[in-house]
N, C-alpha and C positions, 0 to 999 in steps of 0.2 A: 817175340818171334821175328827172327830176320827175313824179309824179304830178299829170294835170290834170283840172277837173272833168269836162270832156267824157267822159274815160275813166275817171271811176268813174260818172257817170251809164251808160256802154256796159257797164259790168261788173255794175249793178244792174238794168238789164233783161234780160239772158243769163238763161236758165233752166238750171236744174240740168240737168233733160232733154236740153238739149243738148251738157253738158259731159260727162255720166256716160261714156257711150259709150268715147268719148277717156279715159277715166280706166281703163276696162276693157280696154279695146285696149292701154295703157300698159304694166299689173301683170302681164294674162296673158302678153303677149309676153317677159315677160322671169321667166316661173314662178312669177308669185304668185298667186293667185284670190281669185274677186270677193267670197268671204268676208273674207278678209284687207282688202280694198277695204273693204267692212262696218264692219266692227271698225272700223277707221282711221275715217271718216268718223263713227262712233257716237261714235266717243272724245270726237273734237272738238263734235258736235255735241247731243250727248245723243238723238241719235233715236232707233229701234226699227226693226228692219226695216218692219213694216209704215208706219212714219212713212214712210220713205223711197221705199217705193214707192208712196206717194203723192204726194208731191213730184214724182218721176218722171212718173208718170201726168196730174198735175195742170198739168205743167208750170208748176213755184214758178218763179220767180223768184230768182234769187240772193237779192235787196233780201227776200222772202218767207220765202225757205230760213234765211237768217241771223238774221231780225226773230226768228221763231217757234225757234230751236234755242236750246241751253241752253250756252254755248261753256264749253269744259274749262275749270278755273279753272289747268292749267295750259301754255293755249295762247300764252302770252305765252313762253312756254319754247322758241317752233319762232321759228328766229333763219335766216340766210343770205341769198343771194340767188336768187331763181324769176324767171324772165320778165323778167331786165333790172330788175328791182326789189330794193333791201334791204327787205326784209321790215321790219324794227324800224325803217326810216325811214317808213314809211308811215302818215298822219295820218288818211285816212280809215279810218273802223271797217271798214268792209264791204269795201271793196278791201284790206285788209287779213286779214281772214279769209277771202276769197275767197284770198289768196295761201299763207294758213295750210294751207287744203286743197289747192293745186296744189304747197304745200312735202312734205308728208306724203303725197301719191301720188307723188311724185317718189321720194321715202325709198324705198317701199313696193318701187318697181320696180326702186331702186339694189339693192335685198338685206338694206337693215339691218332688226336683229332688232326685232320687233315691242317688245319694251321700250324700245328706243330710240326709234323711232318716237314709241311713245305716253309718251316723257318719264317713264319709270317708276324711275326712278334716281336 
């Protein structure tokens, strides 16, 4: 599936805000909590709780969310496919770690252990 510009411009204006939700709804339904959510997203992102729920509040922007985070040095390690997408095929920066984080809540809500997740092996 080709990523086109249309739809990383659609992916850069998406606010975190609106995505978070859906990523809660996701972990809890299937036993994980929004701590756990935390973590995962801190990993990748270098935030701090309070970062994040600013982000939240402020409704960042993806293109915002991504500019400002400090990405794991080892995010290039989350590989497969999310949303009809290879991840490592993916040339834009930011639809790409926008898919880094819809690959890693996915993880999150399949069950595997948080090592795994956050690439700790």
């Amino acid at each position: 599936m080709n990523v086109t510009p249309a739809h990383n411009e659609k992916i850069a204006k998406m606010t975190f805000s609106s995505v978070y939700p859906h990523y809660v709804t996701k972990v809890e339904k299937k036993g994980r909590t929004v701590e756990e959510l935390h973590q995962v997203i801190s990993w990748l992102t270098g935030y701090n709780e309070e970062q994040l729920q600013q982000c939240i509040q402020q409704k960042t922007t993806f293109k915002d969310f991504f500019a400002h985070a400090d990405i794991h040095p080892s995010a290039h390690l989350i590989t497969g496919v999310i949303c009809g997408y290879r991840i490592e095929e993916i040339e834009y920066t930011l639809t790409r770690q926008v898919r880094y984080l819809d690959k890693l809540v996915d993880e999150l809500a399949k069950g595997k252990t948080m090592e795994k997740i956050l690439r700790a092996g």
